[in-house]
N, C-alpha and C positions, 0 to 999 in steps of 0.2 A: 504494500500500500504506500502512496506516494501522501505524508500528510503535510498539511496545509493548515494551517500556520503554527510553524514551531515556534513562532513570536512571544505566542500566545504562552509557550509553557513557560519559556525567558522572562516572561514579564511577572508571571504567576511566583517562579523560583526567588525574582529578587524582590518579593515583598516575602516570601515564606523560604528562606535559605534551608531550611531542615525539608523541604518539598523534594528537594533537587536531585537525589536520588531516584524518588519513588517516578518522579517525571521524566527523570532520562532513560531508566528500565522499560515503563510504558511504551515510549519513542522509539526503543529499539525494537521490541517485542511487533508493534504495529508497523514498522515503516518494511519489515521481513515479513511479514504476511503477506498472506494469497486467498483472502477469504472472497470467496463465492454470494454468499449470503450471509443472513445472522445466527442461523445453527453455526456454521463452520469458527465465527468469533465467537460463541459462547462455550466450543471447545476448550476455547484459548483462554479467554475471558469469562468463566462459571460465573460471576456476580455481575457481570454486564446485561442491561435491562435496554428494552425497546420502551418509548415511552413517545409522547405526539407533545407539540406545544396549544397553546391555546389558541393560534393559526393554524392548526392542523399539518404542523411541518414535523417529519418522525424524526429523531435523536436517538442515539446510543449513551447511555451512561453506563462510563467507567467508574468503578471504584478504583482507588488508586494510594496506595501506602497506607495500605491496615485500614482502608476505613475513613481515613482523613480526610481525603479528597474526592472530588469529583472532576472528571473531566466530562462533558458535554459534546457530542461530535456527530455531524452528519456525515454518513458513510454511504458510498458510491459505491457499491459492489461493483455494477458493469466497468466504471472506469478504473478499478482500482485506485480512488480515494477517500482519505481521511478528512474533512475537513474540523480543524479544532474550533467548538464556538465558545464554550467557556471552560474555563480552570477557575472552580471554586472547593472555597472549603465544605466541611460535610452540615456544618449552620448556615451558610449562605447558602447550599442547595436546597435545605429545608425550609427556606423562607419561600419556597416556591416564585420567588421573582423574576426567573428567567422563563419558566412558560411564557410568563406574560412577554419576554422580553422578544422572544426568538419566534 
């Protein structure tokens, strides 16, 4: 998978420095895939959830470092991409504010 924008995790790690691991594991793991569909990622990814926004646009959420995090991503099976739309913590995904947002 080719992803799109790793800005996004850069941005994420320097406000959350203890992030930077769990975000660069993630990046490597995804950017070597070859997933087909969303069975073939939740091989990979067991806690990875399909979920729809409140535009009715679908997202993949990752869990990401124990739990802590979330990343947010819409994923292209046919072209092989990842795109990142947010890197939040696991209280700011529960504030449900990015359905509204995405």
């Amino acid at each position: 998978m080719r992803v799109i924008s790793k800005k996004r995790l850069r941005d994420f790690r320097e406000i959350l420095p203890a992030a930077k691991n769990s975000l660069e594991q993630w990046y490597k793991v995804v950017s070597g895939a070859k997933w087909l569909h969303f069975t073939e990622l939740r091989k990979t990814f067991n806690h990875a959830d399909a979920a729809t926004t409140n535009k009715g646009h679908p997202v993949v959420i990752f869990d990401v470092g124990g739990n802590k995090y979330r990343i947010l991503a819409a994923v292209h099976y046919d072209r092989g991409i990842c795109y990142v739309l947010r890197v939040l913590t696991h209280k700011q995904y529960d504030s449900n504010q990015w359905k509204r947002e995405l």
